[in-house]
DRENSE-918929 format. One record per residue (C-alpha): residue in one letter; x, y, z. Coordinates in steps of 0.05 Angstrom, whole numbers. Example, Ala and Ser with C-alpha at 12.3 -4.5 7.8 and 13.67 -1.06 7.14 Angstrom:
2
 res     xx     yy     zz
   A    246    -90    156
   S    273    -21    143
REM end
This chain:
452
 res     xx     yy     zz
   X   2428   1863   2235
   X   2375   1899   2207
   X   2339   1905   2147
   X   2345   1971   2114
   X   2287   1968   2067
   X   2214   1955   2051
   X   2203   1884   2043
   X   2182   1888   1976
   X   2143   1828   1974
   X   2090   1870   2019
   X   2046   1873   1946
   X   2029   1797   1957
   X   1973   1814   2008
   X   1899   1802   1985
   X   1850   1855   1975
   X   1814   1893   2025
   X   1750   1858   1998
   X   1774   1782   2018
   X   1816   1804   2079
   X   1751   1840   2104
   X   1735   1798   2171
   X   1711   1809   2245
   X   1772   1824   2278
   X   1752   1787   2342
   X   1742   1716   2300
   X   1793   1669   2299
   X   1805   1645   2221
   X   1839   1587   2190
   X   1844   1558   2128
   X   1892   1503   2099
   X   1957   1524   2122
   X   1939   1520   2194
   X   1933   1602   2200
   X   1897   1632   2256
   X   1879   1699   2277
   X   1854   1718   2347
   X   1848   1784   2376
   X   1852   1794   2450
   X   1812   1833   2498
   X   1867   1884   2505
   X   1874   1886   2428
   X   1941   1844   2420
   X   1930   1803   2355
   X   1958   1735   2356
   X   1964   1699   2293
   X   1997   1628   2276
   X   2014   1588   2212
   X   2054   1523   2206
   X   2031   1487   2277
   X   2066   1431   2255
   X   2135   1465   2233
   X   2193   1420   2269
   X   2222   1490   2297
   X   2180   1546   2329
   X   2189   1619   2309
   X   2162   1675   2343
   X   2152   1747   2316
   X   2132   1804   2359
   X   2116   1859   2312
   X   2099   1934   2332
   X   2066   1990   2291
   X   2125   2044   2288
   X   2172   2055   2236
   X   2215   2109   2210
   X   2150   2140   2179
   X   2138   2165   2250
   X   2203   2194   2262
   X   2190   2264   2264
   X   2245   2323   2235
   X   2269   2339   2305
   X   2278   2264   2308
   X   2299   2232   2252
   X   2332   2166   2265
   X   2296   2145   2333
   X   2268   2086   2298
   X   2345   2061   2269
   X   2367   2075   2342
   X   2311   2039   2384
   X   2326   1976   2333
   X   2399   1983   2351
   X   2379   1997   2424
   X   2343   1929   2435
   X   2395   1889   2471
   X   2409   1938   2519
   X   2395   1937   2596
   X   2322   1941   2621
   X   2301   1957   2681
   X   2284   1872   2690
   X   2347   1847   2651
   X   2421   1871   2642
   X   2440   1871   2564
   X   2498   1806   2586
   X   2431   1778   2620
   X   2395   1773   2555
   X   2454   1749   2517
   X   2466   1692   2562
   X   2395   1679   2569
   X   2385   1668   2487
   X   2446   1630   2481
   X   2424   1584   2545
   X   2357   1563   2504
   X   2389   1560   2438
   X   2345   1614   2414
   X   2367   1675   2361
   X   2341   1739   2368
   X   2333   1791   2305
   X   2311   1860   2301
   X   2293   1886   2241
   X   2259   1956   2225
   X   2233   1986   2160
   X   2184   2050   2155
   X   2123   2024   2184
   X   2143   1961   2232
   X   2193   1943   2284
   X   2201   1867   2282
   X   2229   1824   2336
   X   2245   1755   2313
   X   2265   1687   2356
   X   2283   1620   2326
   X   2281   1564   2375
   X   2265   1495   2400
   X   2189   1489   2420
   X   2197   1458   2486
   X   2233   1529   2500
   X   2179   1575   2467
   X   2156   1598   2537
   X   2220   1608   2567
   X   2241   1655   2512
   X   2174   1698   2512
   X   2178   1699   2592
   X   2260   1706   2603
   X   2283   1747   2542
   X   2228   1784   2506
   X   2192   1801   2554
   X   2239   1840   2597
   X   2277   1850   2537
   X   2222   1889   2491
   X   2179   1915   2545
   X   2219   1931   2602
   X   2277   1980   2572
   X   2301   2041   2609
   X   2343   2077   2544
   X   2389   2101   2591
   X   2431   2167   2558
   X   2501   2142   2568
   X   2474   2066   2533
   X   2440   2113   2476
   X   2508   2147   2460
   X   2547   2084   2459
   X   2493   2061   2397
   X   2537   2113   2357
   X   2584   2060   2332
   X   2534   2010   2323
   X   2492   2055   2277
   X   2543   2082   2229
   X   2564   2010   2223
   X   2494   1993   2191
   X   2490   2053   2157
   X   2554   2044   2127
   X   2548   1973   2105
   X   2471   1988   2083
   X   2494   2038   2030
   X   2550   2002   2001
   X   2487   1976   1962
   X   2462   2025   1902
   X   2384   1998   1910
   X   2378   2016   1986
   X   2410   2085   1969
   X   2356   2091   1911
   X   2295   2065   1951
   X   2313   2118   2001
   X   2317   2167   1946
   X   2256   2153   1912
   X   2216   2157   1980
   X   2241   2229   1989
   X   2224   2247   1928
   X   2151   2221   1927
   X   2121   2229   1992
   X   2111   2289   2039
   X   2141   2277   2109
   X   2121   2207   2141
   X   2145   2157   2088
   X   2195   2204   2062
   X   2244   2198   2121
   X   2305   2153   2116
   X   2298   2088   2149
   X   2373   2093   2171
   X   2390   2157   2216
   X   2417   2213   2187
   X   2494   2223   2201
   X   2477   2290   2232
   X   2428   2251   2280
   X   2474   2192   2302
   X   2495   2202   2381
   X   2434   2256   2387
   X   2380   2212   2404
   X   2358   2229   2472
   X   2323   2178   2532
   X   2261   2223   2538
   X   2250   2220   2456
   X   2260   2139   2459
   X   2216   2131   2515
   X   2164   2179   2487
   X   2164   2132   2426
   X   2164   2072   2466
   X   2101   2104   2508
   X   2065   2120   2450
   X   2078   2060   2404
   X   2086   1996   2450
   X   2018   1992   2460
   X   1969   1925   2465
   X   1931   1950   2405
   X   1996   1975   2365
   X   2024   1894   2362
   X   2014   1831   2339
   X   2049   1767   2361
   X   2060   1715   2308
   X   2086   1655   2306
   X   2102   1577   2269
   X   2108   1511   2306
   X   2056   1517   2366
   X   1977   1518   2367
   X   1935   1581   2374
   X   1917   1558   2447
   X   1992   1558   2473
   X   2006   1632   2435
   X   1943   1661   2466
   X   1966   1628   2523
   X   2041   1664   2525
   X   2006   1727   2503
   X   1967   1739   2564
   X   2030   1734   2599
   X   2057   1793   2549
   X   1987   1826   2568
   X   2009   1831   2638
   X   2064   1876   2608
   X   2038   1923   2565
   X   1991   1981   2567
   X   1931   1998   2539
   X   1920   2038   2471
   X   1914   2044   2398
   X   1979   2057   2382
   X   2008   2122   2347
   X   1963   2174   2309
   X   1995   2182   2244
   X   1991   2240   2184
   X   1956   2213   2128
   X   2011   2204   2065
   X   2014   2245   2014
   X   2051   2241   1945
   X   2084   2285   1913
   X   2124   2298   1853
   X   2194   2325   1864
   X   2261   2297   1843
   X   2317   2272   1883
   X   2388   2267   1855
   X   2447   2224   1900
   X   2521   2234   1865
   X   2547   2173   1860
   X   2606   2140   1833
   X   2608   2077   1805
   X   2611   2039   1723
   X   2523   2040   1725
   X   2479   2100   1735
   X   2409   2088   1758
   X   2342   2116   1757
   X   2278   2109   1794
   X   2216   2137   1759
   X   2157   2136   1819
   X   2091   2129   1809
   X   2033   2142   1860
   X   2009   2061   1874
   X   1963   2029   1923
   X   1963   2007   1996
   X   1968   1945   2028
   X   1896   1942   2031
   X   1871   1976   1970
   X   1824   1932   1928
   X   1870   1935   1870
   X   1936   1911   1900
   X   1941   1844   1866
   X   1922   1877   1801
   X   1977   1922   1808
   X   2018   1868   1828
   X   2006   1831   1754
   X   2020   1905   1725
   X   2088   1886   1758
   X   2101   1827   1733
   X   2079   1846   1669
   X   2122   1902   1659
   X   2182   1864   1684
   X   2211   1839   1742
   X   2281   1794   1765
   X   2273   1720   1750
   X   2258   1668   1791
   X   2295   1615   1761
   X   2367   1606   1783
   X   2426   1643   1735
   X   2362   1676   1691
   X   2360   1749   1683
   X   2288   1759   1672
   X   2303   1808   1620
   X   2267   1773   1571
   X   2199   1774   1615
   X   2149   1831   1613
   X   2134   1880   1556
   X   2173   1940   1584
   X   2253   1920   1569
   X   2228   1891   1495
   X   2191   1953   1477
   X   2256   2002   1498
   X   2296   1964   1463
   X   2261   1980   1394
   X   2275   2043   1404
   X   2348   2044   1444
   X   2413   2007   1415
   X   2445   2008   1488
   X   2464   1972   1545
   X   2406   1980   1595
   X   2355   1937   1642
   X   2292   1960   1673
   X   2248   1927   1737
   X   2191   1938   1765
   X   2169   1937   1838
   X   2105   1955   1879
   X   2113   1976   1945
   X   2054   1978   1997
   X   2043   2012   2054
   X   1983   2017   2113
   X   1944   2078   2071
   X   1996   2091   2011
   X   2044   2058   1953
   X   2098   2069   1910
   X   2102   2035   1841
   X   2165   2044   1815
   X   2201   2028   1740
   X   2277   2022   1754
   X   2325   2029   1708
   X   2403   2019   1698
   X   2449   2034   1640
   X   2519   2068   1632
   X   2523   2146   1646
   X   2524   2158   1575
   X   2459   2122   1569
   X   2420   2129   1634
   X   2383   2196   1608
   X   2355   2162   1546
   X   2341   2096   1568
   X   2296   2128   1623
   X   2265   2176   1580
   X   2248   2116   1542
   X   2219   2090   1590
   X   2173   2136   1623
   X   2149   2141   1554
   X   2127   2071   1538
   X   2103   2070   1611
   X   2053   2125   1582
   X   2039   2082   1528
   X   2018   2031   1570
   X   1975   2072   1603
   X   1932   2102   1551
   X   1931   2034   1508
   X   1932   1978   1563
   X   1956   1908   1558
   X   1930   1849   1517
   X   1909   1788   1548
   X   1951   1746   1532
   X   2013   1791   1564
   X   1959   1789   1632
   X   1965   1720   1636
   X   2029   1711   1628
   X   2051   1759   1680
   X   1991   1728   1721
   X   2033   1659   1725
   X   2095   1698   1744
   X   2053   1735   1799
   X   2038   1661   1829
   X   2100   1633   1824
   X   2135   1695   1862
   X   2077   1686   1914
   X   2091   1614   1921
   X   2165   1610   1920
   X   2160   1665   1973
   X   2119   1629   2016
   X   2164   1565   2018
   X   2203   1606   2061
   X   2181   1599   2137
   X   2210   1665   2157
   X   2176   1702   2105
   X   2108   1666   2110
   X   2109   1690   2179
   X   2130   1759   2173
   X   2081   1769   2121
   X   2017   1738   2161
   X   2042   1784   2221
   X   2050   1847   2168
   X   1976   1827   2141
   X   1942   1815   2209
   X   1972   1878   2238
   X   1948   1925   2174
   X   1881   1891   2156
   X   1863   1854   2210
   X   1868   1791   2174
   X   1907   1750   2123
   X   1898   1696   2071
   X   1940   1636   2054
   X   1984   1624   1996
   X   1930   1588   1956
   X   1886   1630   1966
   X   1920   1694   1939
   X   1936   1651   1872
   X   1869   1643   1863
   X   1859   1717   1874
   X   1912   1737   1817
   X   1872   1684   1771
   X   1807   1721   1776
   X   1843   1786   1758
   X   1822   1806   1687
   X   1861   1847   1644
   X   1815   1900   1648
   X   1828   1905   1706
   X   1902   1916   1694
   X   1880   1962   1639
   X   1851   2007   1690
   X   1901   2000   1746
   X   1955   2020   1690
   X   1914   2085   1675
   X   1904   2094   1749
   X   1976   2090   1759
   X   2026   2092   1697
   X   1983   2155   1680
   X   1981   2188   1743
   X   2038   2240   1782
   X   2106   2217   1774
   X   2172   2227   1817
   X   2237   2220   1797
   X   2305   2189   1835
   X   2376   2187   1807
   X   2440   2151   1829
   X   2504   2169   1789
   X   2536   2229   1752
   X   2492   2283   1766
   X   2519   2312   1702
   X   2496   2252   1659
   X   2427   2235   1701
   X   2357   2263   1674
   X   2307   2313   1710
   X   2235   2305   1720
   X   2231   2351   1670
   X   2255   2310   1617
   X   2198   2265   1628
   X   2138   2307   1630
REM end
């Protein structure tokens, strides 16, 4: 199955100024994490030693960013094309293989990373790097009749990926804020499904499967036994930093999906930050501060932040508003996302964009910092009490900024955050460009006009 979107908690990774370590260092620090770069350039990171089942993540540098307009799709269709025969192992092979060691394979891809994940036992570990990654990941052949069999597969996940209204306006709101690059779909393009030739996918798979361009990860071994199963993996791959990528750039344009259904929404974009940018947890408390879903069980949230309050003095209908901040390798997308009958959805986000200019010329009081500061944490350490995302985003982190820093360490991080600091990020950002992105009645939606 794969996941259709950013993983939005991407703005929980440290600053450039704490992640900022010799790449060739092994690090550690409470949670067992460890970073080691090999010779080749394959990073190999662990957390969790300990963990009573292993997981392994093998995570390459390509996304649908790098899908290119005479290829749009490719990366949707080498994610669906991952059990398929290689030239080591027949697609049956691999399926008998994974089911003989108890092991489950997942393939996920978003706009910067293809992700293969295992789950098994950890007396099997090796067997599944050596007998089904391996040949698996490395060894494919993207033969054309196997590529034009995907067809099914792919409209499948497209399908079932836009019967929700978010992934439809995440894809929206990319298009209309970014030029090329991080404005493709992640999912192919209906008009691209069955097109997708052998020579582009092994072009892609040239270029992109590289030692430099990955990072193996994983939870429930030692460093010394990864390192160990990643100079077998060595053995496999060439040499290389990976794809050469255009610099983003944002833009504001509008983008405006008909839609049927009892809500309308509306995305207004702003320019953000990047993974690594020395203000990402400060933008991450603008967030939080603004508003975000709750963390508590059967709570809407709608009562946290100063953004849903603030419309509301000025609005006597139905309506909800979020916030989210995406990050990416060298750009980010802050976002205000708002929902409200098609009747309503024009005012409520004109409302909105207009206390987000508020915000931005006036700031936010302390005590509205530190209160979205403790929701920051709590999001950071509820997140991380999952094993599959603690791994995911150590691999994400080590693979960007060469490093990454534990749970405790980021809370720490959000408590030294001031709120000037959030002052400024909020100018930086709720004051900047904006883009617009609309799901519903085109008849009933606003323009980026209306918001200027």
């Amino acid at each position: 199955m794969m996941r259709a979107s950013v993983i939005p908690q991407r703005m929980l990774s440290t600053a450039r100024r704490v992640l900022a370590a010799e790449a060739a260092q092994a690090q550690e620090d409470t949670l067992g994490q460890k970073l080691s770069v090999m010779p080749n350039g394959l990073k190999v990171a662990t957390i969790n030693p300990d963990a009573a089942g292993a997981r392994v993540m093998f995570l390459v540098n390509t996304g649908s960013r790098d899908d290119t307009h005479s290829s749009l799709g490719l990366t949707h269709c080498l994610q669906a094309a991952s059990g398929l025969n290689g030239s080591k192992n027949t697609a049956f092979l691999t399926t008998q293989l994974t089911a003989a060691l108890g092991a489950d394979l997942h393939v996920s891809a978003d706009r910067e990373h293809l992700l293969y994940s295992v789950k098994c036992h950890p007396n099997v570990v090796k067997d599944v790097i050596t007998e089904v990654i391996i040949p698996a990941i490395l060894s494919p052949t993207y033969a054309w009749w196997d590529l034009k069999n995907l067809g099914s597969a792919m409209k499948y996940q497209k399908t079932v990926a836009e019967t929700e209204p978010l992934f439809l306006l995440s894809d929206a709101a990319h298009k209309a804020s970014f030029r090329s690059g991080l404005s493709n779909p992640v999912l192919s393009p209906e008009s691209m499904i069955g097109k997708h030739t052998s020579e582009m996918a092994l072009s892609r798979f040239g270029s992109a499967f590289t030692s430099g361009n990955m990072t193996l990860a994983g939870s429930g071994m030692d460093q010394d036994a990864l390192i160990g199963f990643a100079s077998t993996i060595s053995e496999s791959l060439t040499g290389g930093s990976g794809l050469k990528r255009t610099a983003s750039e944002f833009v504001s344009k509008e983008v405006h999906v008909d839609h049927a259904g009892a809500m309308n929404h509306s995305a207004i974009n702003f320019e953000g930050v990047s993974l690594n940018d020395a203000d990402a947890l400060a933008a991450s408390v603008l967030q939080h501060a603004l508003g975000t879903q709750s963390n508590i069980k059967r709570a809407s949230g709608l009562t946290h932040g100063v953004l849903n309050s603030a419309i509301a003095e000025t609005l006597s209908c139905p309506f909800s508003t979020s916030a989210s901040s995406l990050n990416y390798s060298d750009a980010g997308l802050f976002t205000v996302h708002v929902v409200a009958g098609a009747n309503d959805i024009a005012a409520a986000t004109i409302a909105a964009s207009a206390q987000c200019a508020r915000i931005a010329s006036e700031g936010l009081d302390a005590a509205t910092v530190e209160a979205a500061k403790a929701r920051a944490k709590s999001t950071i350490l509820m997140a991380y009490e999952n094993a599959e995302f603690a791994l995911e985003a150590s691999a994400v982190q080590a693979s960007v900024t060469g490093s990454f820093a534990s749970k405790a360490k980021l809370a720490a991080l959000i408590d030294a955050v001031t709120a000037d600091d959030v002052s400024a990020v909020a100018k930086k950002v709720l004051g900047g460009r904006k883009s617009l992105a609309t799901l519903g009645n085109p008849c009933n939606v606003p323009i980026l006009q209306d918001l200027l």
